[in-house]
Short mmCIF file of the C-alpha atoms (twelve columns), coordinates in Angstrom:
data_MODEL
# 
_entry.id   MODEL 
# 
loop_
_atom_site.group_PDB 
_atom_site.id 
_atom_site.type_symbol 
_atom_site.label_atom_id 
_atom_site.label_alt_id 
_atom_site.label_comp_id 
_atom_site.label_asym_id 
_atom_site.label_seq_id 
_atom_site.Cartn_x 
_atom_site.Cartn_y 
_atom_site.Cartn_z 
_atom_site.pdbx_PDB_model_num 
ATOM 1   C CA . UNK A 1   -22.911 -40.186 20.761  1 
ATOM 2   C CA . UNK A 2   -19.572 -41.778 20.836  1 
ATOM 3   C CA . UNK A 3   -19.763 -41.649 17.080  1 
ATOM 4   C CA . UNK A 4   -20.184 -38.339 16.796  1 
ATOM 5   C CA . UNK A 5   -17.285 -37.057 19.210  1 
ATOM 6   C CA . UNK A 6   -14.814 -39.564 17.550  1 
ATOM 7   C CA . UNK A 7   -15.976 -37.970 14.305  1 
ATOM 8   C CA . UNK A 8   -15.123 -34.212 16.201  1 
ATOM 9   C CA . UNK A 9   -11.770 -35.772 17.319  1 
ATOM 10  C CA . UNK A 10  -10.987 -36.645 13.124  1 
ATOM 11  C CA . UNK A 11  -12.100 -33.454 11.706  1 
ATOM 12  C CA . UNK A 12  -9.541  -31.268 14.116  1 
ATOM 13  C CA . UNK A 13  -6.595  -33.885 14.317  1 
ATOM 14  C CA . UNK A 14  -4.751  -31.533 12.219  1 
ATOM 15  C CA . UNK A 15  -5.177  -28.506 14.810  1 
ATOM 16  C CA . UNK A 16  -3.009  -30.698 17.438  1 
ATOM 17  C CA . UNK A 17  -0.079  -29.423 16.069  1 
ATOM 18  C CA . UNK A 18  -0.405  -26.206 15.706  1 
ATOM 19  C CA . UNK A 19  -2.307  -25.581 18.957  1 
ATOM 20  C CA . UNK A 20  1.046   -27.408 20.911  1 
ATOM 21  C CA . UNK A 21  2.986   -24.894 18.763  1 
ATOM 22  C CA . UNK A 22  0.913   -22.347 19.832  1 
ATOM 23  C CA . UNK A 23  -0.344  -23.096 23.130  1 
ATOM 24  C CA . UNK A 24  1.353   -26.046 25.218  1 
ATOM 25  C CA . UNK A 25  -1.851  -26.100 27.823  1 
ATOM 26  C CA . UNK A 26  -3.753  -26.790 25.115  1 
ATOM 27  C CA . UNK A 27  -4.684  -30.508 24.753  1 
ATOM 28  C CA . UNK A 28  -7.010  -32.016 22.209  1 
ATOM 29  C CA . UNK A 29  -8.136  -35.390 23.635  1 
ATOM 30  C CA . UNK A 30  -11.173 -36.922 24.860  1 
ATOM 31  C CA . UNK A 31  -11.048 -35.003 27.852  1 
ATOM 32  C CA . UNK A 32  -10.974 -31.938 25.785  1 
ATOM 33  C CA . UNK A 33  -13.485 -32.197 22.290  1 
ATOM 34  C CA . UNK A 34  -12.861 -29.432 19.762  1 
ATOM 35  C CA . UNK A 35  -13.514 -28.412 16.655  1 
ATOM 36  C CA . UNK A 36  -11.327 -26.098 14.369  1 
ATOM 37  C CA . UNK A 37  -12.294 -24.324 11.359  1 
ATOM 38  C CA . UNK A 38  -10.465 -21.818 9.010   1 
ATOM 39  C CA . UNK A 39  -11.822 -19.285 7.541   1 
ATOM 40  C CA . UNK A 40  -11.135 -15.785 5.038   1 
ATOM 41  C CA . UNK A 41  -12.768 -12.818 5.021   1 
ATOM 42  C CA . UNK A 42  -11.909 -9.484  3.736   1 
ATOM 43  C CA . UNK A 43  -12.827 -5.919  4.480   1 
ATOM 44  C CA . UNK A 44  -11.892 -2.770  2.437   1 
ATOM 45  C CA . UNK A 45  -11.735 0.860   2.411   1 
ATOM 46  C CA . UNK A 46  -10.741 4.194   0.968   1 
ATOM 47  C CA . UNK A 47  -7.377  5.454   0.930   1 
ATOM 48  C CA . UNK A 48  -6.347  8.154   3.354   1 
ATOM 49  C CA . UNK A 49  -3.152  8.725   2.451   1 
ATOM 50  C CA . UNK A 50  -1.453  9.499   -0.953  1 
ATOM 51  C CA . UNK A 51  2.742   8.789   -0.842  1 
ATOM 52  C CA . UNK A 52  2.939   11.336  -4.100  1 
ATOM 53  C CA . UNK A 53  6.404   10.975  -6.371  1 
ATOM 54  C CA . UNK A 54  7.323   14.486  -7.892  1 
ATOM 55  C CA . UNK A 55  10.118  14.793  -10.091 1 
ATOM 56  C CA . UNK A 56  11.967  16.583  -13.258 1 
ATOM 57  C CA . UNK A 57  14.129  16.624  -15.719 1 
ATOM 58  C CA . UNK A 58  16.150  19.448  -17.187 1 
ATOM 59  C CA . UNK A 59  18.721  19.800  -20.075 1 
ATOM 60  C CA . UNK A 60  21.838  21.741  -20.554 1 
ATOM 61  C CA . UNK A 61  24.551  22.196  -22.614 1 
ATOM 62  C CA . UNK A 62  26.889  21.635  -20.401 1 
ATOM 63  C CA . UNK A 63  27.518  19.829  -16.971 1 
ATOM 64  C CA . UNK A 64  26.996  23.464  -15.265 1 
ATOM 65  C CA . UNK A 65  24.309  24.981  -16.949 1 
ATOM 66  C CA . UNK A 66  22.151  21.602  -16.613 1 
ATOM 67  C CA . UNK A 67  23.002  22.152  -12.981 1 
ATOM 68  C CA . UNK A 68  21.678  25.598  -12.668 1 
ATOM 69  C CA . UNK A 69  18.162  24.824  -14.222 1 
ATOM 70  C CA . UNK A 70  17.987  21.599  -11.693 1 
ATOM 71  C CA . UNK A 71  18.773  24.226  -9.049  1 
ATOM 72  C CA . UNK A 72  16.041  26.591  -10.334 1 
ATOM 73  C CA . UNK A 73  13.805  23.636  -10.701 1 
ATOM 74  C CA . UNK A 74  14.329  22.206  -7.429  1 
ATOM 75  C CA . UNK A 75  13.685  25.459  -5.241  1 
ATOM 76  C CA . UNK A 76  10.911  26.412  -7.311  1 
ATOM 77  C CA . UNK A 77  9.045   22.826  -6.634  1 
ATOM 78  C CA . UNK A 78  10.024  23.253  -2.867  1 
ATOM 79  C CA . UNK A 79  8.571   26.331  -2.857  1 
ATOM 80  C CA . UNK A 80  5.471   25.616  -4.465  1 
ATOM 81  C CA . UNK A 81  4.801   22.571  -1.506  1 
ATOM 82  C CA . UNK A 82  6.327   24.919  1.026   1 
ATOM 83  C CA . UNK A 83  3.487   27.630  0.407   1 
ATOM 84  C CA . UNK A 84  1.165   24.870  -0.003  1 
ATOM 85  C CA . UNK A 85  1.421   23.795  3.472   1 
ATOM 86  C CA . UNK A 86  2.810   20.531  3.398   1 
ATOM 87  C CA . UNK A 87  5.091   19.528  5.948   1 
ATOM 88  C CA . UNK A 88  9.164   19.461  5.635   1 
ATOM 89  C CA . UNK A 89  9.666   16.320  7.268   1 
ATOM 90  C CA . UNK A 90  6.665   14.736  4.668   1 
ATOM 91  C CA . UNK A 91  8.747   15.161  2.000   1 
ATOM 92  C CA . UNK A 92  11.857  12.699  1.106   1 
ATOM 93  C CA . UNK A 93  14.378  13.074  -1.388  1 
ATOM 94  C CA . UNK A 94  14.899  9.988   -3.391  1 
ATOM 95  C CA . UNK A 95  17.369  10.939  -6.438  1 
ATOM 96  C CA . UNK A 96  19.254  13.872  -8.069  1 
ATOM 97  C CA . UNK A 97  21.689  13.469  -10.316 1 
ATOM 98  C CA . UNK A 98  23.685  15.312  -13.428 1 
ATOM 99  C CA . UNK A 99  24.796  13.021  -15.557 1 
ATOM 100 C CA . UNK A 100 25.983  13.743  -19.790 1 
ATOM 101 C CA . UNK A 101 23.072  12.816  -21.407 1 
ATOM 102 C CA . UNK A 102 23.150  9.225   -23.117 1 
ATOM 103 C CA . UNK A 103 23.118  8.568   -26.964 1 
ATOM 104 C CA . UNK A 104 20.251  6.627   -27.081 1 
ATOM 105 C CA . UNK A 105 18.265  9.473   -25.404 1 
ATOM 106 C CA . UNK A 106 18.963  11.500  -28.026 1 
ATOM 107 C CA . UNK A 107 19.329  9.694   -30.789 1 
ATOM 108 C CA . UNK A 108 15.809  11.111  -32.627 1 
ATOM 109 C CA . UNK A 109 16.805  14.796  -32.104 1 
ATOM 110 C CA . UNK A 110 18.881  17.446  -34.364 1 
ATOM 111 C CA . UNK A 111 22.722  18.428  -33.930 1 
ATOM 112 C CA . UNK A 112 21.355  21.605  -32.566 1 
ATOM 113 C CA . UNK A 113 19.425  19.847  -30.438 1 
ATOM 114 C CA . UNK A 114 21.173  17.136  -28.911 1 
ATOM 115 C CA . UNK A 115 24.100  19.722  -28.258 1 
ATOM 116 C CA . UNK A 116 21.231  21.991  -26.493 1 
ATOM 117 C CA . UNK A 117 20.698  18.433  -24.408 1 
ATOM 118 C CA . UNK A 118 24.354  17.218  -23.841 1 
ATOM 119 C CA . UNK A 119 23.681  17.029  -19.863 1 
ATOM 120 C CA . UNK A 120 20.631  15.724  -18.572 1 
ATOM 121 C CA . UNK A 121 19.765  16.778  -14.524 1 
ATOM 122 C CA . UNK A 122 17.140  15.297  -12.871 1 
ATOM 123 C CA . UNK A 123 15.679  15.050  -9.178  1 
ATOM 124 C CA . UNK A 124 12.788  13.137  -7.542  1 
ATOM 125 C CA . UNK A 125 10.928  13.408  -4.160  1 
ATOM 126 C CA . UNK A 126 8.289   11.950  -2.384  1 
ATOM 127 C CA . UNK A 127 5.585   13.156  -0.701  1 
ATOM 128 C CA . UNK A 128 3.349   12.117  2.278   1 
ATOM 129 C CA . UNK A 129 0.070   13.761  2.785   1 
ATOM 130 C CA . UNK A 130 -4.181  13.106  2.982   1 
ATOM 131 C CA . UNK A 131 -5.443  11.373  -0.007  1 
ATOM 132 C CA . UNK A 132 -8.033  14.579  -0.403  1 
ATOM 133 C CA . UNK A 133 -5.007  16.560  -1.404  1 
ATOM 134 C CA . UNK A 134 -2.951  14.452  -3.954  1 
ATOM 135 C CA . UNK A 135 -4.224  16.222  -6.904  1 
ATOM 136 C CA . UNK A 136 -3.796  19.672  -5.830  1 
ATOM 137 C CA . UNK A 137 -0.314  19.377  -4.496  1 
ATOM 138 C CA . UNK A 138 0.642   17.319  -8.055  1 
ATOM 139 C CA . UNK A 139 -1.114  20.229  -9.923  1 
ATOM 140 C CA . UNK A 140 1.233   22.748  -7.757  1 
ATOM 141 C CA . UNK A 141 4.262   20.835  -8.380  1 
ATOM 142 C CA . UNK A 142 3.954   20.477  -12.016 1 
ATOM 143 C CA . UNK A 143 3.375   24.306  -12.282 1 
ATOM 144 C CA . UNK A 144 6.780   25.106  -10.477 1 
ATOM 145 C CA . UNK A 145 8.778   22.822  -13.093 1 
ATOM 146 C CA . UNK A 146 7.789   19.007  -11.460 1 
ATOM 147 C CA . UNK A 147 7.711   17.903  -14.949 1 
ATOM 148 C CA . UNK A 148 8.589   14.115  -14.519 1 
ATOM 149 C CA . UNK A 149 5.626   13.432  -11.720 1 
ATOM 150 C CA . UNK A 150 2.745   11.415  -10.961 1 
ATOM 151 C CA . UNK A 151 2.562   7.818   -9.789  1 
ATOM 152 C CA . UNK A 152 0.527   7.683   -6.377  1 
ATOM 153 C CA . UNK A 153 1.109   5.289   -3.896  1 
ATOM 154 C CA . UNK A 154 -1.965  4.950   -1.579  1 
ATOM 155 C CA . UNK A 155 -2.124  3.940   2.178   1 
ATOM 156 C CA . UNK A 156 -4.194  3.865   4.861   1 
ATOM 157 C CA . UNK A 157 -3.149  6.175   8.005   1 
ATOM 158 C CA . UNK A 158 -4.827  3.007   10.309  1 
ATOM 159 C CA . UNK A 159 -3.576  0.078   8.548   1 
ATOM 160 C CA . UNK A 160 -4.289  -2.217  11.746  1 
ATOM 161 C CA . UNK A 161 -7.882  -0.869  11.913  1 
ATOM 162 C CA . UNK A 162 -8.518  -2.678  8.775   1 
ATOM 163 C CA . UNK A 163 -7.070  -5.945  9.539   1 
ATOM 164 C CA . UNK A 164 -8.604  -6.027  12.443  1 
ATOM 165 C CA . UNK A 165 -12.101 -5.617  10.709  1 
ATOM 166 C CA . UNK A 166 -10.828 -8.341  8.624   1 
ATOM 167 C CA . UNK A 167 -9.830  -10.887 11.280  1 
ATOM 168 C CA . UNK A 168 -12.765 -10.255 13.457  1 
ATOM 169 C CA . UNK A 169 -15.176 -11.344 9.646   1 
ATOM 170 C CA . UNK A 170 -13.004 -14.030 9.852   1 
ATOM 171 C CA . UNK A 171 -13.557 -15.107 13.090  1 
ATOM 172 C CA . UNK A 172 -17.919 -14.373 13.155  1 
ATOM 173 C CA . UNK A 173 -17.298 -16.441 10.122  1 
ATOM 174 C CA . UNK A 174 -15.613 -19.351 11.577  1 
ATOM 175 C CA . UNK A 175 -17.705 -19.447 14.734  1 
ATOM 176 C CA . UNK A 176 -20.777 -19.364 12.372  1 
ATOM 177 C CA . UNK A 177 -19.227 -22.600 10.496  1 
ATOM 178 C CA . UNK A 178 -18.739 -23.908 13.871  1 
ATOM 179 C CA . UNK A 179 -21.522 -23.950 15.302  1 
ATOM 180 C CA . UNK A 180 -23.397 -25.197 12.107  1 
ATOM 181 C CA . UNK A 181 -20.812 -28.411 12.583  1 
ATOM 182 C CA . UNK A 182 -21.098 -28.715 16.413  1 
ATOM 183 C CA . UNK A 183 -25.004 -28.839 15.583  1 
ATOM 184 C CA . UNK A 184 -24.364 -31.705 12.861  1 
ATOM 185 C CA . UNK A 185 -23.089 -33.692 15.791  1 
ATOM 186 C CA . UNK A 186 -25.347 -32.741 18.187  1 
ATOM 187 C CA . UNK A 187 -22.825 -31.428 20.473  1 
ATOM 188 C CA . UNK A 188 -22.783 -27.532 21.632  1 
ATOM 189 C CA . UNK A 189 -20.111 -25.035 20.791  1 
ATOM 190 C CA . UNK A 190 -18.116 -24.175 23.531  1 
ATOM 191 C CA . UNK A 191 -16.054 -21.040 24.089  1 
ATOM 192 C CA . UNK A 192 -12.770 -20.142 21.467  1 
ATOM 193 C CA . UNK A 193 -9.488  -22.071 23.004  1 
ATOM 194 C CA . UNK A 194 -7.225  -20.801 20.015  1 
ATOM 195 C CA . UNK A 195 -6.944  -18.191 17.161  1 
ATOM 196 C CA . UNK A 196 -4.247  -17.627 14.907  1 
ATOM 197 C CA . UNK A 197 -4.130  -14.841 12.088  1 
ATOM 198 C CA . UNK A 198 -2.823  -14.482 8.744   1 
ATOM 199 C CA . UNK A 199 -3.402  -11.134 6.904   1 
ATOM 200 C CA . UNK A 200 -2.627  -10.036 3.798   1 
ATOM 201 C CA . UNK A 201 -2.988  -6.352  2.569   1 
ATOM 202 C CA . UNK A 202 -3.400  -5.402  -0.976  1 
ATOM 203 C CA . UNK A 203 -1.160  -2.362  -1.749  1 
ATOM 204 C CA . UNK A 204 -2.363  -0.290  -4.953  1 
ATOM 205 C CA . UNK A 205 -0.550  2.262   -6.824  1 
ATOM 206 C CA . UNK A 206 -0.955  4.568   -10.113 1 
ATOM 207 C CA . UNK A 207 0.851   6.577   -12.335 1 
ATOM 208 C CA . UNK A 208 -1.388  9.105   -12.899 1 
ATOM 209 C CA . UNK A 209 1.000   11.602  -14.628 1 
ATOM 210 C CA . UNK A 210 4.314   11.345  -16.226 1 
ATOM 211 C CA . UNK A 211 5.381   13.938  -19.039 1 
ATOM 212 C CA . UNK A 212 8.725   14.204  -20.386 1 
ATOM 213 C CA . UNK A 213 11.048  17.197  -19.886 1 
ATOM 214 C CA . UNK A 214 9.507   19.890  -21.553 1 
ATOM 215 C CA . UNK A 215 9.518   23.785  -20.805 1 
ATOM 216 C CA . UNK A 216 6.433   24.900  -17.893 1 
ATOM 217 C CA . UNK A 217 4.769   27.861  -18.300 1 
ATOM 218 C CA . UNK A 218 2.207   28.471  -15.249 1 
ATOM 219 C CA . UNK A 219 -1.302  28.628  -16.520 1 
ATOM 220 C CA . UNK A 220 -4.388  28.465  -14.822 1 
ATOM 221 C CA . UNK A 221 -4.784  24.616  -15.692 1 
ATOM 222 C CA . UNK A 222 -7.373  23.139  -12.911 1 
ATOM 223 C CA . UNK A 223 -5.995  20.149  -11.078 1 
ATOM 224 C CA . UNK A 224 -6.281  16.206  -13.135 1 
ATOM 225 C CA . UNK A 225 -9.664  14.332  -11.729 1 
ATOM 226 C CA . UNK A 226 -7.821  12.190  -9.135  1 
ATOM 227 C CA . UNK A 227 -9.835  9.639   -6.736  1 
ATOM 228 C CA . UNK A 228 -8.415  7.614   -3.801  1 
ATOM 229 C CA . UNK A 229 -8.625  3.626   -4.559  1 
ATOM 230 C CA . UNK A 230 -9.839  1.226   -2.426  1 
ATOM 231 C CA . UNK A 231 -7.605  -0.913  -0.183  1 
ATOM 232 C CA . UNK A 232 -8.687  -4.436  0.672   1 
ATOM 233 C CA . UNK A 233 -6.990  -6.722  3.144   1 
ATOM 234 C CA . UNK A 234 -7.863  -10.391 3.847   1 
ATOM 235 C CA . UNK A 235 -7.269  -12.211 6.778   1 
ATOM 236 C CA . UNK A 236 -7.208  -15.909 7.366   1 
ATOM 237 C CA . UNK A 237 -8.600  -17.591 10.785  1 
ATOM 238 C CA . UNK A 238 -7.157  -20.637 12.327  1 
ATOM 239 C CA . UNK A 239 -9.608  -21.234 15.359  1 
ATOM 240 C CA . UNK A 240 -10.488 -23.792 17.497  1 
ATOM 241 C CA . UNK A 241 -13.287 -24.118 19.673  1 
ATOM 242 C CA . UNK A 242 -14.253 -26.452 22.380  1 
ATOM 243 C CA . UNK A 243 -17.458 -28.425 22.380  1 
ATOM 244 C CA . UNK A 244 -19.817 -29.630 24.781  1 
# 
């Protein structure tokens, strides 16, 4: 029997430290047998939330009249997510900007052309709402002129429901890999004396659309085949348990 404590006392030598860190009642000595184990798990789930980037581009031959079709751009794309229900204060600007359009951006093009394209405007935004409705609202906003849009960003509304799922697999996990040892040494587990937790989400993005400045024309064009992905977080257990 003494054996098999002193071998309990070697396998968690290494938890002394953090557990002082930790918790300073917490003593691991012959008075007080433990065993610690640490464990991953993960658990996933769908996005809820879409964090949508909109955006265009316009052209003009000068400074002012590449202003005027950002400002008819603009209004029209706030319009479009203004009738479409989604919230004012869901919707961030990011950039805007009128700026004489750069050689190399034009280098392909015609005299005609690149003196049609002298000033380039453009304008981005982003926008929070329910995964569900990322491809609609996209659809909208490329109608009204959003010509420069697409990437995705998706979130969970209840990130901490997730890693909490996550720490608590963990944790069954470790007890489970506990118990198995405390059986080896025919000792019994005792109750947890000490958890720590390390999570670590997995963010996911896509561009799912990104033309280049071209002229819109509204058509009856249905909405692109968009699906929420899958968000995983894993979470690391430090635990120690007491035996008996």
């Amino acid at each position: 029997m003494h054996k098999r404590i002193s071998l309990a006392l070697v396998i968690v030598l290494a938890a002394v430290a953090v557990a002082a860190a930790h918790a300073e009642t917490l003593k691991v000595d012959k008075s007080n047998r433990t065993i610690e184990v640490t464990t991953t798990a993960s658990a996933s789930q769908m996005a809820d939330v879409a964090i949508l980037h909109l955006g265009y581009i316009v052209y003009g031959p000068t400074s002012k009249a590449a202003y005027a079709k950002a400002s008819e751009t603009s209004n029209a794309v706030a319009d479009a997510l203004k009738k479409a229900g989604v919230p004012k204060d869901q919707i961030q600007s990011i950039n805007q900007s009128v700026n004489e359009t750069q050689s190399y951006q034009n280098q392909n093009l015609t005299p005609e052309q690149k003196a049609a394209r002298k000033y380039r405007a453009e304008q981005t935004w982003t926008v929070r709402l329910p995964a569900k409705d990322a491809a609609k609202i996209l659809n909208l906003a490329v109608e009204a002129g959003a010509n420069n849009s697409g990437n995705i960003d998706w979130q969970l509304a209840d990130p901490q429901a997730l890693e909490a799922k996550a720490a608590a697999k963990a944790l069954a996990h470790g007890k489970q890999i506990a118990a198995a040892m405390a059986k080896g040494l025919g000792v019994t587990l005792g109750p947890l004396l000490y958890a720590s937790n390390q999570t670590q989400v997995h963010p996911v993005f896509a561009r799912m659309f990104a033309a280049q400045a071209v002229s819109i024309k509204k058509t009856m064009v249905k909405p692109l085949s968009i699906n929420p992905q899958r968000i995983t977080q894993t979470a690391t257990i430090h635990a120690i348990f007491a035996i008996q």
